[in-house]
Each structure stands twice: as C-alpha cells, then as structure tokens.
C-alpha positions as CSV (number, residue, x, y, z in Angstrom):
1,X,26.5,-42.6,-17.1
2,X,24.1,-41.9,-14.3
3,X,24.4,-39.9,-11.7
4,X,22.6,-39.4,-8.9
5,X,21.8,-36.0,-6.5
6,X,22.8,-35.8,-3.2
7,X,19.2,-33.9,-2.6
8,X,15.8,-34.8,-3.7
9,X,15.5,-31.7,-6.3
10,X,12.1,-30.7,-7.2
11,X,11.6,-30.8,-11.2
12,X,10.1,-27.4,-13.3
13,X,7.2,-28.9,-13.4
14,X,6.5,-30.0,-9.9
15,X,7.6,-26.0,-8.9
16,X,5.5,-24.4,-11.7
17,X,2.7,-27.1,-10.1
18,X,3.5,-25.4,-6.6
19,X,3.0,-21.6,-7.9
20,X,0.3,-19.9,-6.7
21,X,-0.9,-17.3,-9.0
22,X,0.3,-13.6,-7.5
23,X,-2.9,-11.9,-7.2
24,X,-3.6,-8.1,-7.5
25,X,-4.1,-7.5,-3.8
26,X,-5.0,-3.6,-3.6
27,X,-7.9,-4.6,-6.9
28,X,-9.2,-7.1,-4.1
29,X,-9.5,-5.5,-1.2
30,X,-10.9,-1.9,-2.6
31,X,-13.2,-4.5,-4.7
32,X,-14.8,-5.5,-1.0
33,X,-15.3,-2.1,0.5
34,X,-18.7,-1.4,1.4
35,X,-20.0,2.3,0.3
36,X,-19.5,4.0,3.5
37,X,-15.5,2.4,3.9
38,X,-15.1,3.8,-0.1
39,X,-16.8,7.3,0.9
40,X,-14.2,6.8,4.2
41,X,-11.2,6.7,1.9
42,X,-12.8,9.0,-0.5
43,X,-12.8,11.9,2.2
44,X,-9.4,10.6,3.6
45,X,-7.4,10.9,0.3
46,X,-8.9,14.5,-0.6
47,X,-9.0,16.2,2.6
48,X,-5.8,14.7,3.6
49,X,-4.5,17.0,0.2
50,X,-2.9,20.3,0.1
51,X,-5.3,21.1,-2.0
52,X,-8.2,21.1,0.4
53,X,-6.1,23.0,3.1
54,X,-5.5,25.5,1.0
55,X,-9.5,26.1,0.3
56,X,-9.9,26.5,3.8
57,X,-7.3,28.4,4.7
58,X,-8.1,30.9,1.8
59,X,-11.7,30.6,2.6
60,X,-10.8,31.3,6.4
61,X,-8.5,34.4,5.7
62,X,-11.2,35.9,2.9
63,X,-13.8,35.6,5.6
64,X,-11.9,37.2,8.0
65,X,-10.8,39.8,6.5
66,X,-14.2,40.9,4.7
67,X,-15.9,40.8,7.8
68,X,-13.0,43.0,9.5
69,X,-12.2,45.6,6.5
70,X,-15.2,45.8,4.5
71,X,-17.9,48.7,5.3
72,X,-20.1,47.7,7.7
73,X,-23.5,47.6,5.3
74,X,-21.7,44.6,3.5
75,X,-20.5,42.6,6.3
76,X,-22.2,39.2,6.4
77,X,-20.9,38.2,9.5
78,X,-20.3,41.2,12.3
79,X,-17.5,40.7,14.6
80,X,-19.5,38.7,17.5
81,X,-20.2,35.9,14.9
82,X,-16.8,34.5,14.8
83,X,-17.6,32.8,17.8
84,X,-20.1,31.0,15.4
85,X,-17.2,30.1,12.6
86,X,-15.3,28.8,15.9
87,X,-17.9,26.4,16.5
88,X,-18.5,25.6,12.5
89,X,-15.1,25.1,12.4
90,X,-14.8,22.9,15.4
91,X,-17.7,20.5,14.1
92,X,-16.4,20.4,10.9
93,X,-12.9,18.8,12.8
94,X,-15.1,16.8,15.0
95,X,-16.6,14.9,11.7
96,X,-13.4,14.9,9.5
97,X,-11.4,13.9,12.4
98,X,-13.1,10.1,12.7
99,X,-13.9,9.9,8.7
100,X,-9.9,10.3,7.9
101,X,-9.0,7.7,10.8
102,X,-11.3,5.4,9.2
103,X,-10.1,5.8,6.0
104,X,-6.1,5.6,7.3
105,X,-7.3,2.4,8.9
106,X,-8.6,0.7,5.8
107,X,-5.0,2.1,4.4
108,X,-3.4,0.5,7.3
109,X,-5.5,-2.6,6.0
110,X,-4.4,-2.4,2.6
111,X,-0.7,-2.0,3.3
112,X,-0.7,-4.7,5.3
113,X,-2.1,-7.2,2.7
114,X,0.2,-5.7,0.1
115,X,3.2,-6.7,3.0
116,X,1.8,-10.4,2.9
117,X,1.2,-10.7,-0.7
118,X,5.2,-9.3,-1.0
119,X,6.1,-12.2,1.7
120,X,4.3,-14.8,-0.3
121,X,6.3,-13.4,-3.1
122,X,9.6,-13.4,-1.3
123,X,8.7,-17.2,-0.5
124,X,8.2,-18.4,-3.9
125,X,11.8,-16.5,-4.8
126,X,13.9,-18.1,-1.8
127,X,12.2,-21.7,-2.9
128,X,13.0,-21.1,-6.5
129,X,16.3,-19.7,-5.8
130,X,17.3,-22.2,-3.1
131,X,16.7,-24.9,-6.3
132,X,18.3,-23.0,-8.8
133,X,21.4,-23.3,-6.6
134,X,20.6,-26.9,-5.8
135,X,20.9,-27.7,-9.2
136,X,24.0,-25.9,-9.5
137,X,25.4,-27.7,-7.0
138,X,24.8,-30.8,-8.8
139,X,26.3,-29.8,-12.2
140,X,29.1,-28.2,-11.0
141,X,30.3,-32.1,-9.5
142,X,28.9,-33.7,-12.4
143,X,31.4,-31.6,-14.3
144,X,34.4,-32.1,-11.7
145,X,33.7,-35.8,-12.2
146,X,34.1,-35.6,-15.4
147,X,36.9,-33.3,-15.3
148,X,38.8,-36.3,-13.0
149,X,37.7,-38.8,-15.6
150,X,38.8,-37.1,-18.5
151,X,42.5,-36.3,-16.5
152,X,43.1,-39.9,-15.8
153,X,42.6,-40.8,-19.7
C-alpha cells in the first residue's frame, strides 16, 4: 500500500541539510572589538556599578568634610578650592559621559545581534515545527484510512 502526501514534505535529511549552525553571537562580536571599543565597554560596565558611585560619593563626602571640620593646619584643600573639585568633578563627567554612551552603544550593538540570532532561531523552530505537524497530518489519515479499511472487513 502506497500512499501518497497531499504536501511535498521535506525529509530529516534535507532539513538537517538546511540547518545553519547557531553561532555564539556575543563570543563574535566582543571577538571584533578594537582596543579602544573594549576599553569603552570596560569603563561602561564598571562606572556604570554601584560600586564605583559609592567610591565617589564616599570620596566626595570624606573630602568635604576634612576640609570643613579638620584644624586648619591639616586642611589640604581650604574652603575657596571647592570651586576647583567643581571643576574636577565637572571634567571628570565631561569624559565619562561620552566613554559610557560608547560603550551602551556597542551594548545596543550586541543586543541587537543577539535579537537576530534569536529570530534565526525562531525561524528554524516554526520550519521544523510547521513539518513536524505536516507529517502529522499525514499519519493521522493514513491511520483513518486504515481505520475505514479495517471497518469494512
């Protein structure tokens, strides 16, 4: 008894043949970032920390409050000086500021690579799936062919 499919089914081999390999997108793209883009995401993933903030902000209130409380022979920095940690502090935002967009950007980069790798993914799935069920199909009224031949003998 032959029977033949409604739809032209592809075999196990012809779909393993039609498989890309899944590839380890973030290994790849951190694998072509030049020095300056991995010093970028360097200084984006550990100023971007709690960690850091809380250097500076500890840093910051020490320094303050030395230079306000302590006697005035060991004060480093007498009170008109703030107006140079303003301007420390301001340059040091005016470089971090650019490095840590950098960096999100390349992170913006990644994620979207890791979003079309997924969709590649989700492409192979549905196609596999979509068989899967065709073949289903197919057995399922093989089987109610048989059931009718089997009823009328």
């Amino acid at each position: 008894m032959t029977v033949e499919y409604k739809h032209k089914l592809p075999s196990l081999e012809e779909l393993k043949a039609s498989r890309r390999p899944v590839r380890g997108v973030i290994k790849d793209t951190h694998v072509a970032l030049s020095p300056l883009e991995e010093f970028a995401v360097f200084i984006t993933h550990h100023v971007g920390s709690m960690g850091f903030f809380l250097v500076l902000f500890i840093w910051t209130l020490g320094w303050l409050l030395w230079n306000l409380l302590a006697p005035h022979e060991f004060r480093f920095d007498p009170a008109p000086a703030f107006v140079v940690w303003l301007f420390i502090s301001n340059m040091i935002q005016l470089i971090l500021l650019p490095l840590i967009m950098v960096g999100q950007n390349l992170e913006s980069r990644f994620a979207d690579m890791r979003a079309e790798a997924d969709f590649h993914i989700n492409e192979k799935a549905e196609k596999e799936i979509e068989t899967v069920i065709a073949h289903l199909e197919n057995q399922n009224e093989l089987l109610l062919e048989i059931l009718k031949k089997t009823e009328k003998s």
